[in-house]
N, C-alpha and C positions, 0 to 999 in steps of 0.2 A: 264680128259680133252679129248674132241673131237677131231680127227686129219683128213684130207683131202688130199688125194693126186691127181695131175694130171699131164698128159703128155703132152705137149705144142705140138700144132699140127703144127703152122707157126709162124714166126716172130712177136712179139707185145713188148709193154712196161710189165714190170711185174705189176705195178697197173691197168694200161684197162684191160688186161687179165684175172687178180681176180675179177674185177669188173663184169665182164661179167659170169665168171661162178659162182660168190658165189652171182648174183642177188642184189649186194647193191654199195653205192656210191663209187667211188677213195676215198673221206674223209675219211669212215669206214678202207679202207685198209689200207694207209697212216697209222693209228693208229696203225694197226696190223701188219704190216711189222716193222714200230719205236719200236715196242715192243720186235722183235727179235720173231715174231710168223710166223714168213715165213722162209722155207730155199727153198734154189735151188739146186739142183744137191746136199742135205745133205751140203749144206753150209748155213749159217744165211743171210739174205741179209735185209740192212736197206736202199738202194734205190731202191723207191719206183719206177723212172723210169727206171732200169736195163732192157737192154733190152736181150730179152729172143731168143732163138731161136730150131727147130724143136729136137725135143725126148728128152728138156731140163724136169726134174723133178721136180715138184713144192710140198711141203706140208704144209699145214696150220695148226697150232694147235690152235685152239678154246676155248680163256679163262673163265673162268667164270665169272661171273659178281656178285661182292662183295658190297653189297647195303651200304649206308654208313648210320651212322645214324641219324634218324630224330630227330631235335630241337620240341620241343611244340610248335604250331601254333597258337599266338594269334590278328592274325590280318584277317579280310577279304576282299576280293575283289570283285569288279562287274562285272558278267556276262553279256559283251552286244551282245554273240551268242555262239550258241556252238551245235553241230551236230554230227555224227561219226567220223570226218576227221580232224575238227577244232576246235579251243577255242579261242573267242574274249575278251578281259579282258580290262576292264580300272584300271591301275596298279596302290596305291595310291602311295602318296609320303612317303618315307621314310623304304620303302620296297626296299632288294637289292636282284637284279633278280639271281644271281650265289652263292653259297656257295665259301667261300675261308677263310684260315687259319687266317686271318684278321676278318672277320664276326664270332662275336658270337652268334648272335639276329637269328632267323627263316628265311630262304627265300623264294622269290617265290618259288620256286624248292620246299621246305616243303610243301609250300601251293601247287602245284600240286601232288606230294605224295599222300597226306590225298584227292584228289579228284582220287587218282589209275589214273594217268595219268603216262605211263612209256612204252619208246619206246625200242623194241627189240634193240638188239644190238649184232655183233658179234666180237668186240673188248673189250669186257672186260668193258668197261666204261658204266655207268649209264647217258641215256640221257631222256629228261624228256619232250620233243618236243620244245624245248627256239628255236624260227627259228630270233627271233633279240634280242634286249636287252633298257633298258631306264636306264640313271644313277639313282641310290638310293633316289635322292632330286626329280627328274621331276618325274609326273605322268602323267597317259594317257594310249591311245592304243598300244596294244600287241596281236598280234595273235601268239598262240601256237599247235604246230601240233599235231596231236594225232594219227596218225598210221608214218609208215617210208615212205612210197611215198607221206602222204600228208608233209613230211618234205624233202623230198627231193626236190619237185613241187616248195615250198616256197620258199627254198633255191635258185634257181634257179632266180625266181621273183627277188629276193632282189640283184642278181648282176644284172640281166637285166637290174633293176630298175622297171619293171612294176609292184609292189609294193612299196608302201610307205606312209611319213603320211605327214601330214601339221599340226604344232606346232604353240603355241600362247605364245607369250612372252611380259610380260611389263618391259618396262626398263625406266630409269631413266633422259633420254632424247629424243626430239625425232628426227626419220631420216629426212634429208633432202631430201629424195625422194628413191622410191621403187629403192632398188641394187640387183646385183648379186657379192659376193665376193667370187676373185677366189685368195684362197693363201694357199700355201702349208702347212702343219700343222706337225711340231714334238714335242717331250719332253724338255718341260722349262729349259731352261741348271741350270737356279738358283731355281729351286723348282720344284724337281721332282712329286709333288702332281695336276702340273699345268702341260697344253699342250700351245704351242705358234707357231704363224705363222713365216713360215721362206723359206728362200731362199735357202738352204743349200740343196745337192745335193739328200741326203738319206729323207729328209722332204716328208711326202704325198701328193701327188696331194690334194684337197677339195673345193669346190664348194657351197655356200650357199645363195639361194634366200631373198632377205626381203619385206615385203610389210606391209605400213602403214595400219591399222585398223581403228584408232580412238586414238585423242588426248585430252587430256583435257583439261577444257576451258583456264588454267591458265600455260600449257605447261610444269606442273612438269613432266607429265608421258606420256606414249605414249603405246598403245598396240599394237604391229605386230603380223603379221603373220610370218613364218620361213620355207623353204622347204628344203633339203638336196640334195644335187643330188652326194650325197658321204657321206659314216659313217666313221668318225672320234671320234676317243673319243673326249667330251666337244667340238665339232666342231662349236656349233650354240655361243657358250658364246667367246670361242678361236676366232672367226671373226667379234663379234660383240666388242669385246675390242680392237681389232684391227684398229676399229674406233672410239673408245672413248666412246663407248655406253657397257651398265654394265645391266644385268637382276636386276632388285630385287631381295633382297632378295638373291642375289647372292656374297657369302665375299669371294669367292675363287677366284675368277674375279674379283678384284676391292678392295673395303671398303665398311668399315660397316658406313651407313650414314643415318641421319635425314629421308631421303624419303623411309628406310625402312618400311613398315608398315604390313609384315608379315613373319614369322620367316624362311622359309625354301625357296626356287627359286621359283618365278613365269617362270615357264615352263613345259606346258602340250603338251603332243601329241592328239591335237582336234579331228584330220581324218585320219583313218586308210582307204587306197584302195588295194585293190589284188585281185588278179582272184580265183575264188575254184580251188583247187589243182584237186579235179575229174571232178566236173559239168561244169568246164569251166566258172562259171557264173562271172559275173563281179561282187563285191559287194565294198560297201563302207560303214563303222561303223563311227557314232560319238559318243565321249568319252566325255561325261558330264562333264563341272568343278567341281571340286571338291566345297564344301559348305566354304573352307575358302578362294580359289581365286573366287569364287562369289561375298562373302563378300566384298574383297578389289574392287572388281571393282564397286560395289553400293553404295561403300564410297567416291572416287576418282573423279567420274564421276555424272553430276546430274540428277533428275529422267528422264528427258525425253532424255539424252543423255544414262542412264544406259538402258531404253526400246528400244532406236532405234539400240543401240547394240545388244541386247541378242534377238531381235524379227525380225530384218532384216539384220546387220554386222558378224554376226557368223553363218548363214546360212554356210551352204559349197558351194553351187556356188557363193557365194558373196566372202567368201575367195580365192578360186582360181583361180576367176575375176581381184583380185587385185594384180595379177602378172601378166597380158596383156598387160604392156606398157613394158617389156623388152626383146627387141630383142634377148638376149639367151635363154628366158625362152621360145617364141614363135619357135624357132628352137628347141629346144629339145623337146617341145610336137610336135612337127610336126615329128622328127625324130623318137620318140619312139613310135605315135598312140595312143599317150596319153592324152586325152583333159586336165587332170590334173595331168599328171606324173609331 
C-alpha cells in the first residue's frame, strides 16, 4: 500500500484540505477517512470535518482496489450517446443498476464492466461512473460518466438540479388537473419494501410535478408526464398513491387489478437533459419506449389517438409545455435558468 504525508500549512477542515491536495472529491475522502486510512498527528481520525490546525501531520494510506467478481452478462442495452467523458443509455426494465448481496442476476455495473468502463479511485472502492440510478422495474434514461471530473461535473448538476429527466407514467385513473405534490417521503412503518408520505419530523422533503398527456376515450387510463424536483426512493408511485392514483403494472403501490395489461410498471424516464461535464454544451437524449409499453399504448388508445400521440404529444417540447400552467413549476424554471428544469 501507497502512503502520503503532509504538513498542514493553516487552519481548514481535514476533508477540504485532502480534497485539495489529493485533487479528488470530499465524497472520495469521506470514504477514506471512514476507512480509518487517515491518521493526524499518528492518530486514526474518522471525522471527516476535524478541524486541523498549522504543523498538524496528516498521512494517507492508499488502499487497493479489490475488483469484485463479474456475473455473465446476458442482457443488452441501448446506446443513445456516448463520447470520451459520457455514456447515455436507455436502461431496460428489469435490469438493477447496483450489485448488492440481495441480487443474484447481472447488473448494470456488469454490463459497464464488459464495456471497460471503471473510474480510478483512491478509496479502495470499485466505481463504475453510476452519477444517478432508476429502480429495477422503470426503464429509461441514464447517463454514466466515464472519466472522474466528468463524475464529479454530473454530480454536482444532479444536486443543482440542472440535470434531469422527465418520465411517462400510465396509471390507472386519471388526474384531475396538472399538480405539484409537495410531501415529505420516509419508510412504510408496516412494509419495510414500501416508502410513504409523512409528516414526521425525520421524513424528506419531495417535490413532484404531474401533467396530463392523453387520456383514453373511455377514461380507464390516462398517460402523464412526472418531473422530480427531488430523488426519493419510489418518489413518483409514493406521491401518486398519495392521491389515489397507482402506475400499472404497478403491485407494490396498490393491487393487482383487471386494468393490468402488462406485467412489469409502466414507467420510463422519456428525457434525459444536462450540461457536458467538459464542453459546456447543453444536450438533451430521448429514450425510446421500450416495444412492450408501445404495444400497451396502441392497444389502449385508438389509431388516430395512438398517431397524435407518438407523432405530436411525446415530442419533448410538448411535454415540458405541459407543465406551464403551475405556478411553482414556472418559479423554479425561472429560478434555476431552466426552460425545462
Amino acid at each position: 500500500m501507497q502512503t502520503q504525508t503532509f504538513i498542514v500549512e493553516q487552519s481548514d477542515r481535514l476533508d477540504s484540505y485532502l480534497s485539495i491536495k489529493l485533487e479528488t472529491s470530499r465524497n472520495q475522502i469521506t470514504h477514506l477517512i471512514k476507512k480509518s486510512c487517515v491518521t493526524v498527528n499518528d492518530k486514526p481520525s474518522i471525522k471527516p470535518g476535524l478541524k486541523l490546525k498549522p504543523e498538524d501531520s496528516i498521512t494517507v494510506t492508499f488502499p487497493e482496489v479489490e475488483p469484485s467478481t463479474a456475473l455473465e452478462v446476458d442482457f443488452d442495452v441501448e446506446v443513445l450517446f456516448e463520447d470520451d467523458h459520457i455514456l447515455v443509455i436507455n436502461k431496460p426494465s428489469g435490469v438493477t443498476v447496483h450489485p448488492a448481496p440481495s441480487v443474484k442476476e447481472a447488473t448494470l455495473v456488469e454490463w459497464l464492466k464488459k464495456r471497460g468502463i471503471s473510474l480510478s479511485t483512491i478509496s479502495g472502492e470499485e466505481r463504475h461512473g453510476i452519477v444517478h440510478r432508476l429502480d429495477k422495474g422503470t426503464s429509461g434514461a441514464m447517463v454514466i460518466a466515464k472519466t472522474n471530473e466528468a463524475h464529479e461535473k454530473l454530480a454536482e448538476q444532479l444536486v443543482d438540479r440542472t440535470m434531469g429527466r422527465f418520465y411517462l407514467a400510465l396509471i390507472d385513473q386519471e388526474l384531475k388537473d396538472n399538480l405539484i405534490i409537495d410531501k415529505a417521503i420516509t419508510r412504510n412503518q408496516h412494509n419495510r419494501l414500501k416508502m410513504a408520505t409523512s409528516t414526521h419530523e425525520k421524513a424528506k422533503e419531495a417535490k413532484t410535478a404531474f401533467a396530463k398527456v392523453m387520456t383514453t376515450a373511455n377514461g380507464s387510463h390516462e398517460l402523464i408526464a412526472c418531473k422530480l424536483f427531488s430523488g426519493r426512493t419510489h418518489q413518483i408511485r409514493v406521491h401518486l398513491e398519495s392521491i389515489s392514483r397507482r402506475i400499472i403494472g404497478d403491485h407494490l403501490y396498490g393491487f393487482k387489478s383487471k386494468k393490468d395489461i402488462i406485467e412489469r410498471i409502466f414507467l420510463h424516464a422519456y428525457i434525459l437533459y444536462l450540461t457536458h461535464p467538459i464542453s459546456g454544451e447543453k444536450m438533451e437524449f430521448i429514450a425510446p419506449l421500450p416495444q412492450d409499453l408501445q404495444k400497451v399504448l396502441d392497444e389502449i388508445f385508438t389509431q388516430d389517438e395512438y398517431e397524435t400521440l407518438t407523432n405530436e404529444l411525446l415530442q419533448s417540447d410538448t411535454i415540458r409545455n405541459a407543465f406551464n400552467n403551475l405556478d411553482d413549476w414556472l418559479f423554479y424554471s425561472a429560478k434555476t435558468d431552466q426552460p425545462y428544469a
